[in-house]
C-alpha positions in Angstrom: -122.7 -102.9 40.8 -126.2 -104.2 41.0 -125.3 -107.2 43.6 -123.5 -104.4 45.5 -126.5 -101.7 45.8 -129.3 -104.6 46.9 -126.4 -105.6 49.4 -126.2 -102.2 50.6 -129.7 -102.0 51.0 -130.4 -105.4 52.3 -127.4 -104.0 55.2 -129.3 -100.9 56.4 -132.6 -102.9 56.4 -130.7 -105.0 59.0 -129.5 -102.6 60.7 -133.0 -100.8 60.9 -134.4 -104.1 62.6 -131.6 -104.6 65.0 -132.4 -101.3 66.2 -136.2 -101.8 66.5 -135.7 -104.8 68.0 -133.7 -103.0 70.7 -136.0 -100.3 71.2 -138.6 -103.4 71.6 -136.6 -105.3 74.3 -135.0 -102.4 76.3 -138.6 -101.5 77.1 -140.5 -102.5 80.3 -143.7 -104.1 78.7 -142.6 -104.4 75.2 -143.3 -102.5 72.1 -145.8 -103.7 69.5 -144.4 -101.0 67.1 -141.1 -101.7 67.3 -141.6 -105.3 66.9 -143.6 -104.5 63.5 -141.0 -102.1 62.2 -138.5 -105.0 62.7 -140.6 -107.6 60.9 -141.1 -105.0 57.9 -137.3 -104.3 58.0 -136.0 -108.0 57.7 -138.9 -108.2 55.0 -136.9 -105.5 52.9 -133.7 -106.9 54.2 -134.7 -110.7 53.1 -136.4 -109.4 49.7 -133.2 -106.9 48.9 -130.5 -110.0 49.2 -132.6 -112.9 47.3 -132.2 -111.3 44.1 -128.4 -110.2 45.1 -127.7 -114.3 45.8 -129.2 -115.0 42.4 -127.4 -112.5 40.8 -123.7 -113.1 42.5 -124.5 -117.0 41.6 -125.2 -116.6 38.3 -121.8 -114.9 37.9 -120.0 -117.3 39.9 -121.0 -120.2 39.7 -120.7 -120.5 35.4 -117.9 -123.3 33.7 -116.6 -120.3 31.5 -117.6 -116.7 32.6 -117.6 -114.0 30.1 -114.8 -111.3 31.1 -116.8 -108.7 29.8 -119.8 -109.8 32.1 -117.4 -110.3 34.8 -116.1 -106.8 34.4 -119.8 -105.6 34.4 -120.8 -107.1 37.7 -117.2 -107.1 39.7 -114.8 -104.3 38.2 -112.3 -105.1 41.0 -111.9 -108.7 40.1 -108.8 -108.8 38.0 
C-alpha cells in the first residue's frame, strides 16, 4: 500500500511538471515560473519514488519473502 501511495504521488508530481513545462515552451519568450514549478514538481516526483524503489526492492528482491509481509505490501499477489 505504501509503495503504491508514493507512486501515486510521485505520478501527479510528473504530471504537474509536464504541464509546467508546457505552459513554459508554448510561450513566446519563455516562462521563468513555469520552469520553477517544473523543477519543484520533479523534486517531489524524484523524492516521492526513491523511497518507493527501496521499499518495492526490499520486498522483491529477498531469497525467502515472508508471505505475511508480502501480503502487507502486495495484497493482489497471490
Amino acid at each position: 500500500c505504501s509503495i503504491d501511495i508514493l507512486e501515486v504521488i510521485s505520478s501527479f508530481a510528473w504530471i504537474s511538471r509536464f504541464v509546467s513545462m508546457a505552459v513554459s515552451d508554448c510561450s513566446k519568450r519563455g516562462n521563468m515560473k513555469a520552469k520553477c514549478a517544473a523543477d519543484i514538481s520533479n523534486l517531489v516526483a524524484a523524492v516521492a519514488n526513491g523511497p518507493a524503489a527501496g521499499i518495492a526492492t526490499v520486498s522483491d528482491c529477498t531469497d525467502h519473502p515472508e508471505p505475511a509481509y508480502e501480503m502487507l505490501h502486495e495484497p493482489t499477489a497471490r
